[in-house]
N, C-alpha and C positions, 0 to 999 in steps of 0.2 A: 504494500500500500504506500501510496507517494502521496502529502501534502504539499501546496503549493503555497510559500511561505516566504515573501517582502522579498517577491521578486526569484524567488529560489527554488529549488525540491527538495524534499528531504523524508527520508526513508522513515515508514514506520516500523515496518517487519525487518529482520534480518535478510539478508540474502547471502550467498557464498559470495568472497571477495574478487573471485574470475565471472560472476556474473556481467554481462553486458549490462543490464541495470547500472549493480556495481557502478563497472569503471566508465558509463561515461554522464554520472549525476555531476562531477566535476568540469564536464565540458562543453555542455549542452548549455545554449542558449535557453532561456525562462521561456517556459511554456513550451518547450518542446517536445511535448506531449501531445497526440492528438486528441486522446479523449478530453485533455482539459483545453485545449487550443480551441477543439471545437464544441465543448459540451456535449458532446454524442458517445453513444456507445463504439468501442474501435472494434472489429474481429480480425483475426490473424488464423487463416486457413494455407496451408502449404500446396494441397490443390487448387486455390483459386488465387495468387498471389495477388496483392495491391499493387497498382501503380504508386502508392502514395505508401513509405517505409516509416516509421515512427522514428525519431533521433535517439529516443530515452532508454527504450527495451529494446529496441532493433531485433522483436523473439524469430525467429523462424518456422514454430511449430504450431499446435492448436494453441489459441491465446483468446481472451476478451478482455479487453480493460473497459472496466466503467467509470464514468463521472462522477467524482460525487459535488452534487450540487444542493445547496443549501441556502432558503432566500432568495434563489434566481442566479447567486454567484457560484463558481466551480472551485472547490477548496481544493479538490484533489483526485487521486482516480484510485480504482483498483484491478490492480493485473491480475490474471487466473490464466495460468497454464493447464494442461490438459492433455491426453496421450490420445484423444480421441473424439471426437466431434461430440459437443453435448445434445444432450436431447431436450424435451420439450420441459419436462419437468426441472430438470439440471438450472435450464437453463432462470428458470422461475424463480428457482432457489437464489440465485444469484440477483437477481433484481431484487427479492423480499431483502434479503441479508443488506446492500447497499441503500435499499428504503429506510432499515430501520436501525443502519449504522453510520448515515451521514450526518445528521442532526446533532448526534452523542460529539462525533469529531469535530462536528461548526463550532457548538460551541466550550468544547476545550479550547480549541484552536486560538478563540475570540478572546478567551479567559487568558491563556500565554500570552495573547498580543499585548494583550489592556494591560497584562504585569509586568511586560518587557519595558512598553511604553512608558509608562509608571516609572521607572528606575533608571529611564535613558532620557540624556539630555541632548534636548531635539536639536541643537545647534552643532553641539562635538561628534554627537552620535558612542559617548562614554558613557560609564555608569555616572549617576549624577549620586545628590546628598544623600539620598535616601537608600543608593547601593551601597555606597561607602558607608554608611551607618550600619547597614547588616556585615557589612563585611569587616568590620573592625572589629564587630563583637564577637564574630566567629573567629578572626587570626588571633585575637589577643586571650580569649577562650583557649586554644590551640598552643598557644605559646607559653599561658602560665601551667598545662594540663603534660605538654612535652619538655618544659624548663627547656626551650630552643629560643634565640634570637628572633629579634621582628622588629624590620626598621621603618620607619619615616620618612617620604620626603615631600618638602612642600615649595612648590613652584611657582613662581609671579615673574608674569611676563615684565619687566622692563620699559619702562614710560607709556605705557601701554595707552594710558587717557592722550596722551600726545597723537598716538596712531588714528583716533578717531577723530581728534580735534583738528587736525589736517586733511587727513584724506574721507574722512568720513566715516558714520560706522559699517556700511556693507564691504569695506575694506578690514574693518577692526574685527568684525567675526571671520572672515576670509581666513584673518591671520592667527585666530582664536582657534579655527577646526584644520589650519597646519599644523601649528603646534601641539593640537591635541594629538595628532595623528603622529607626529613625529616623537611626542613620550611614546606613543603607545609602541610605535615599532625598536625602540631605542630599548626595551625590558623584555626580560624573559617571559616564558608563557607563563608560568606559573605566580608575576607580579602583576599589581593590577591597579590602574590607571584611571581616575576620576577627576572630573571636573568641580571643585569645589563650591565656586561661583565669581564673577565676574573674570578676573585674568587670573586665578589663582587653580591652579592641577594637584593635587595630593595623590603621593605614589606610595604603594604596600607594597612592603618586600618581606614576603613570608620568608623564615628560617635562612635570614639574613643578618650578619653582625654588622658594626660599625667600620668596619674597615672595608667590608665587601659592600654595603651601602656609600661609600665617599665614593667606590671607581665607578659603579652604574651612575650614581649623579654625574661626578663630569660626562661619563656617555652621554645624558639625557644634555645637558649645557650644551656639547658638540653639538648635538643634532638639533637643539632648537636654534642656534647660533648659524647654521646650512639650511634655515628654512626664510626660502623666499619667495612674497607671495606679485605674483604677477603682475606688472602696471605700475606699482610705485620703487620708489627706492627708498629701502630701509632695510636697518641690522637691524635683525632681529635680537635680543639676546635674555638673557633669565635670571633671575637674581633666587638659591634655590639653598635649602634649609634642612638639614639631617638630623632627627634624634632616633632615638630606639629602645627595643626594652630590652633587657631591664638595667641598661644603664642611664637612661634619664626617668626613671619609674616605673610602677606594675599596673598603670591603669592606663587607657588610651586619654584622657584627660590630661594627665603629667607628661604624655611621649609628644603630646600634641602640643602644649605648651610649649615644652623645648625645644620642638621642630620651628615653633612659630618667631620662638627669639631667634633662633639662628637664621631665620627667615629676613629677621629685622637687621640683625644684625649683617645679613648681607649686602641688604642695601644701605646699610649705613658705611659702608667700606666700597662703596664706590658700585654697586651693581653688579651684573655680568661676573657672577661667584659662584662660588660653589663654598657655603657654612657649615663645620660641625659643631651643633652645640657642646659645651666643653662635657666631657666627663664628671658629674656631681658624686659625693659622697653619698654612700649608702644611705646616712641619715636625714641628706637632703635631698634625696628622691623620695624616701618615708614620707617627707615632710609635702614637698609635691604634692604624691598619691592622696594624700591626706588632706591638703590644698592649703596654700600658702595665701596667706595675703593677697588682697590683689586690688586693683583697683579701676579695672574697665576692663570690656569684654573685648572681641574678637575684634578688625577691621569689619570694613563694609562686607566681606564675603559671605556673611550670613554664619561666619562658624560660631555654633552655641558654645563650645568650652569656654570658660572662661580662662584668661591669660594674665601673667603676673605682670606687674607695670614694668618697663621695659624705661627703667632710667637712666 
């Protein structure tokens, strides 16, 4: 069974990895499917061949793929192979079973979109605040449960309000969804890449130490540093901020603080950096965790932690 999904296919069943299915989901143009291309039921008979080959299955033997349609729209189809021409009942079978199994599938399907949508920020095409909040609680969950490292970093693009004040803002998001695209390609699969709010990017480095978190940051500086967007001229560059646990604390509150001075303190040292917050005493992570003083919250980016005054 194939869903057709923001433009894509993607496999519900298993299939064997040398299936033509299989190998050509990765190459085939969207909608390359006939039963969903055309809403219609396809048949695939070896005695009666088509002029017309489907890109997706390309079966050669008895096959039917059906549409499944839902609302008037085609979410996806399903393929049935077969050793032998079905019969009238067979074939009945198969209509009831897609009757009373496309509905179930629209609205899962709708249910994934509305939650992806939900946690994607429609400009970067990243997780936005609301991923990053689930996903903090599970890494740092993870990290105090394995006693493994887990680092921080947090990203602000560089006169960023300048870029819009000149060229406008359909330039300043242009330059907003490079730069997102170029953290994203700049980290391992396994870290993960969020859009904070306005020019600010925060990166999770699961079962990552301090030392392994400094060389991906300059990675990530490089490559926002090589990012240029079409039509105007300007350096790019990022001004970007390192803590981690459990040497700046054990709560994501305390590693987020720390990430945020050394965030400050980058661009307090001229921008286009790359900051470690320094290494605190045991007792003054405690104190962190526990929460220290403080006396105003987050920048404009909408982060709720609250952060310690930065004098």
């Amino acid at each position: 069974m194939v869903l057709h999904r923001d433009k894509r296919h993607e496999l519900l069943t298993p299939v064997p990895e040398t299936s033509p299915l299989a190998l050509s989901l990765g190459s085939v143009e969207p909608r390359s499917c006939l039963a969903i291309r055309l809403g219609t039921p396809q048949t695939c008979d070896p005695n009666q061949p088509s002029t017309v080959l489907c890109e997706l299955c390309g079966h050669r033997g008895y096959a039917i793929c059906e549409p499944l349609v839902a609302g008037g729209e085609v979410t996806g189809s399903m393929l049935i192979t077969h050793p032998q021409p079905l019969s009238g009942s067979q074939r009945r079978t198969i209509e009831d079973t897609v009757a009373y199994t496309t509905p179930v599938l629209a609205s899962l399907r709708n249910l994934q979109l509305a939650q992806s949508r939900a946690e994607t920020d429609s400009l970067t095409d990243l997780p936005n605040r609301r991923a990053l909040d689930a996903m903090l609680t599970r890494t740092f969950a993870q990290a105090n449960r394995t006693d493994e490292p887990l680092s921080l970093v947090l990203v602000d693009i560089d006169h960023f309000k300048d870029v819009n004040d000149t060229f406008g803002h359909d330039c300043g998001d242009e330059l907003l969804s490079m730069v997102a695209t170029a953290l994203a390609q700049s980290v391992r699969a396994s870290d993960f890449v969020a859009r904070l709010g306005g020019d600010e990017f925060v990166v999770v480095l699961p079962a990552t130490d301090f030392d392994g978190a400094r060389i991906l940051a300059e990675k990530m500086a490089a490559a926002i540093a090589n990012t240029h967007v079409l039509g105007f001229n300007w350096d790019t560059t990022a001004s970007l901020g390192i803590a981690s646990y459990p040497n700046h604390g054990t709560t994501i509150e305390a590693v987020m603080r720390c990430a945020d001075n050394a965030l400050y303190q980058a661009k307090k040292d001229g921008r286009n950096c790359v900051r470690p917050a320094p290494v605190i005493p045991p007792a003054a992570a405690a104190a962190l965790t526990r929460g220290a003083p403080r006396t105003h919250s987050a920048r404009e980016t909408g982060l709720t932690y609250d952060l310690p005054c930065r004098g």
